[in-house]
C-alpha positions as CSV (number, residue, x, y, z in Angstrom):
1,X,-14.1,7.3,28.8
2,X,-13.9,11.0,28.6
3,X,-16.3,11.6,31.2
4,X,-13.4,9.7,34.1
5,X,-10.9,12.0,35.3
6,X,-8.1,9.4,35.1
7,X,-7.9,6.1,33.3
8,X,-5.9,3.6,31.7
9,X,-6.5,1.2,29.4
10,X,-4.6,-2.4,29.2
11,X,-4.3,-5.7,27.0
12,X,-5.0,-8.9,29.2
13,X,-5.5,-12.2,27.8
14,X,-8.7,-14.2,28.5
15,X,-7.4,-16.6,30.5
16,X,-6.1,-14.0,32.8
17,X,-9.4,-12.7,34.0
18,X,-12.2,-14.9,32.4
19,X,-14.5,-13.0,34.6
20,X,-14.2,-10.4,32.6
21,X,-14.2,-12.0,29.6
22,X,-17.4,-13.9,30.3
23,X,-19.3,-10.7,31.6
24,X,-17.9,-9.1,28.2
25,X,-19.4,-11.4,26.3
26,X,-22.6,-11.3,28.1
27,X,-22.8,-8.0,27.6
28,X,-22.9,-8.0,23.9
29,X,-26.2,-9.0,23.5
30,X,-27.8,-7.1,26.5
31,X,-29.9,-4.0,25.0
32,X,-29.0,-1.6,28.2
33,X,-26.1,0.4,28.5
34,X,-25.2,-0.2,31.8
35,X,-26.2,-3.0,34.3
36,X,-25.6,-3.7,37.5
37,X,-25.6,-7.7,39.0
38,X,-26.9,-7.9,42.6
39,X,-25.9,-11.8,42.4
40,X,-24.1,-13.8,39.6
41,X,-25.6,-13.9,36.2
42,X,-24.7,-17.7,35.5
43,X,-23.1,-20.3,37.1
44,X,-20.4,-20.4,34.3
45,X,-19.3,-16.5,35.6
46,X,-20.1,-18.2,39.7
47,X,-17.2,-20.9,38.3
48,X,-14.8,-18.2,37.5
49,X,-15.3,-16.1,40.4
50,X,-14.5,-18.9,42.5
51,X,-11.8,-20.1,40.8
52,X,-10.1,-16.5,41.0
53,X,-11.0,-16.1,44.3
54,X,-8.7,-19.6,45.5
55,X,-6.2,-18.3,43.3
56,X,-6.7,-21.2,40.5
57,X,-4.7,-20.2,37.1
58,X,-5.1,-21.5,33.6
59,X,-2.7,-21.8,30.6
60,X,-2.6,-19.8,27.3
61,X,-2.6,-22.2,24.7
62,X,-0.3,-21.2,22.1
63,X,1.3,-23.0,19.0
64,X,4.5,-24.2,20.6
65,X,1.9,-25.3,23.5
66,X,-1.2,-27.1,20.5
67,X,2.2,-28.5,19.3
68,X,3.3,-30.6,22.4
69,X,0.2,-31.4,23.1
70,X,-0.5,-33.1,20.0
């Protein structure tokens, strides 16, 4: 990150951006440093693209959350 100019760095659950967190995970196991997708490495990411795009959200499950549930 020293190479950017400017940058910040912020905590955001999963469920907040599961783009993200999917393409994260992906990554992990790629060999290359640096890839760019010209289309949508799996429908799973596809899924959370378009759910993000109609404005879909999800819940945090949480203790006090598990707790009603149950």
């Amino acid at each position: 990150m020293g190479r950017f100019s400017s940058c910040k760095v912020q905590h955001v659950f999963y469920e907040a951006n599961r783009v993200a967190d999917a393409l994260a995970k992906q990554g992990c196991v790629l060999q290359e440093d640096f890839v760019v997708f010209d289309i949508s490495p799996s429908d799973e990411i596809s899924s959370f693209v378009y759910s993000d795009v109609n404005g879909e959200s999800f819940c945090r499950l949480i203790a006090t959350n598990i707790a009603i549930l149950a």
